[in-house]
C-alpha positions as CSV (number, residue, x, y, z in Angstrom):
1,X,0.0,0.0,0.0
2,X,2.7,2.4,1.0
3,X,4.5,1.8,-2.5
4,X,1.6,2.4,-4.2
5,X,1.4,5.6,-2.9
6,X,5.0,6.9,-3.3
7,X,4.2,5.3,-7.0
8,X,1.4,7.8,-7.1
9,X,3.4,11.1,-5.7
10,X,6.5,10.3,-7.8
11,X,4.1,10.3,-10.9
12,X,2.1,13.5,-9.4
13,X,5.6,15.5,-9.1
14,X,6.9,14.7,-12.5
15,X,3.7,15.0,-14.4
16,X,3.3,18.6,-12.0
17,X,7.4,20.0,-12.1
18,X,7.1,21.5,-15.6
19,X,4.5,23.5,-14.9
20,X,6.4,25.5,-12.8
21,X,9.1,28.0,-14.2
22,X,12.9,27.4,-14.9
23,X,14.5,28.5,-12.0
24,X,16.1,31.4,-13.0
25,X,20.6,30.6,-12.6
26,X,21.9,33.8,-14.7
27,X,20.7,37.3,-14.3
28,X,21.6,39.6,-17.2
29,X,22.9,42.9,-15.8
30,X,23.1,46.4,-17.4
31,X,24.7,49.4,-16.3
32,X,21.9,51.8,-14.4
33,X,22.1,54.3,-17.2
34,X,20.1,52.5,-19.7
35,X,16.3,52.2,-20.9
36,X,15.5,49.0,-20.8
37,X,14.2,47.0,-18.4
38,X,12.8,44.1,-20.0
39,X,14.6,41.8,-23.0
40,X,14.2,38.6,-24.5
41,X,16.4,35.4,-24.5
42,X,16.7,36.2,-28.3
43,X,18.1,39.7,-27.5
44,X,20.5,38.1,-25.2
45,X,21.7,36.2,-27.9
46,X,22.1,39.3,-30.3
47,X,23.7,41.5,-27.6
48,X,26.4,38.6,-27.3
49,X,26.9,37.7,-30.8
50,X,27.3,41.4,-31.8
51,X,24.2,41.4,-33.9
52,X,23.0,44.1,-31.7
53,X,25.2,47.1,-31.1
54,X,23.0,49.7,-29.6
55,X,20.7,50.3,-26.6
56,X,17.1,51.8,-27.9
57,X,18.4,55.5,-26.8
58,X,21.4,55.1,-29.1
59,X,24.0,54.1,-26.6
60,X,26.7,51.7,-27.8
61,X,26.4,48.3,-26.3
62,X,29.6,47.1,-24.4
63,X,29.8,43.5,-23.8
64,X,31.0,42.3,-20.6
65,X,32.1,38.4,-20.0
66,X,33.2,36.0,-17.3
67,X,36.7,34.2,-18.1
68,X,36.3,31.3,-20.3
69,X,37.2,28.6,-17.3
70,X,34.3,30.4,-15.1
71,X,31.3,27.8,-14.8
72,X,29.0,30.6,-14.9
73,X,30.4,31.6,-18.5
74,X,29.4,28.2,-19.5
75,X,26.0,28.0,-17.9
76,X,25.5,31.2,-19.8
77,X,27.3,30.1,-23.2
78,X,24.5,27.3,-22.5
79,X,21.7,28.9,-22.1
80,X,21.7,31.9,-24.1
81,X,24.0,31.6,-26.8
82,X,23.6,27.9,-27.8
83,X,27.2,27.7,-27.9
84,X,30.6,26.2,-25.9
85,X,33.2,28.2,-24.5
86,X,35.7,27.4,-27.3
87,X,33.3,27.7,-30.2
88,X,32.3,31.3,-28.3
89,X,35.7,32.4,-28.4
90,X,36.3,31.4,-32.0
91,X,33.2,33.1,-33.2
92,X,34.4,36.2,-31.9
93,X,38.4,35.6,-32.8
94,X,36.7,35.8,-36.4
95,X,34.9,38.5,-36.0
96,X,37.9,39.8,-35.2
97,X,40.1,39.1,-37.5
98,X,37.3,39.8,-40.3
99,X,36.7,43.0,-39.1
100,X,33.1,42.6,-38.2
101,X,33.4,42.9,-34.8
102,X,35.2,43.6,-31.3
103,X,35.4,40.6,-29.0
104,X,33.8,41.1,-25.5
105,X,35.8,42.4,-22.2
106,X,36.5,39.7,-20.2
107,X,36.6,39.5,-16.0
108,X,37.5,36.8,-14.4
109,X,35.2,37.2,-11.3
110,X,31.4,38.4,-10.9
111,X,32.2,41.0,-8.7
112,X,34.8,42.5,-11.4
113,X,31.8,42.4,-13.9
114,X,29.3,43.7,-11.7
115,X,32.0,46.2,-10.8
116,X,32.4,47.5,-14.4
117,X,28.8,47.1,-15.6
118,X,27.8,49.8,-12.8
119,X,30.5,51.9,-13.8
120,X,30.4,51.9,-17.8
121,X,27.7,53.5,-19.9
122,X,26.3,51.0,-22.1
123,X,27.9,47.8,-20.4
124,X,25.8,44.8,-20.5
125,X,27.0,41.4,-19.0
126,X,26.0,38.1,-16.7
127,X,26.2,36.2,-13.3
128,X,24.9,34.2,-11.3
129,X,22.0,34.5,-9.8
130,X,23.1,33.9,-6.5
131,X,23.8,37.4,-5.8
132,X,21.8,39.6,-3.6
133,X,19.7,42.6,-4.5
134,X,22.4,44.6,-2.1
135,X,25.0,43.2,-4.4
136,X,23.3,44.7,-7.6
137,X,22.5,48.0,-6.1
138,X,24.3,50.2,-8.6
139,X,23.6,47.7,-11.9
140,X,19.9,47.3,-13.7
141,X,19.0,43.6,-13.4
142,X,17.0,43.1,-17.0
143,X,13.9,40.6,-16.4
144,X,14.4,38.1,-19.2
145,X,11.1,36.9,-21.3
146,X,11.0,33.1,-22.7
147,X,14.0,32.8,-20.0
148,X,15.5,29.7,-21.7
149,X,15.0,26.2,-20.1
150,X,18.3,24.8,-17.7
151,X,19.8,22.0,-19.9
């Protein structure tokens, strides 16, 4: 009897989980200064690829990154940009080299990004979103729509 209850909840919780949202593991963070408040994953993925280079009141975007070896980079490689570390890097080694484009500033902590976001007008980046409002004080946190499922 008692296994055919835990049967029944097991069932109940995976049938139930996806209903509720994607925990949310990356915030996207702006420098204070901009307009927007709101952005979609499909932005994101602009922002970072270089496809978008301006902020709706005509501010150049400046794209901030954690180091390559940070897990958070990858986590946000991952989820918003569909690609690895090394095929991130690569992509923007040829925009590079083919004109096309400047490669993101790179930090190797959260802290240095947050750090650099707050104080550069334009700068967009990422981290964790273990970080407490007090933390974020002096950065815009963007709310992201269609957040991107983890995995």
């Amino acid at each position: 009897m008692k296994s055919n209850r835990l049967i029944s909840l097991i069932i109940f919780l995976l049938l139930v989980t996806p209903l509720f949202p994607q925990e949310q593991v990356i915030r996207i963070i702006a420098n204070a200064d901009i307009n927007e408040t709101v952005i979609t994953s499909e932005t994101v993925r602009s922002i970072f690829l270089g496809k978008k280079v301006k902020w709706e009141n005509g501010d150049q975007i400046i794209i901030v990154t954690l180091d390559a070896e940070a897990q958070v980079h990858e986590q946000f490689l991952k989820l918003f940009i569909k690609k690895t570390p090394y095929s991130f890097t690569n992509f923007w080694q040829i925009k590079l080299f083919t004109g096309k484009g400047v490669p993101p500033i790179s930090f190797p902590t959260e802290e240095d990004v947050i750090h650099y976001v707050a104080a550069t007008q334009g700068a967009v980046g990422y981290i964790s979103a273990s970080h407490s409002e007090n933390d974020l004080e002096n950065v815009k946190i963007l709310r992201v729509i269609n957040y991107p499922e983890n995995g």
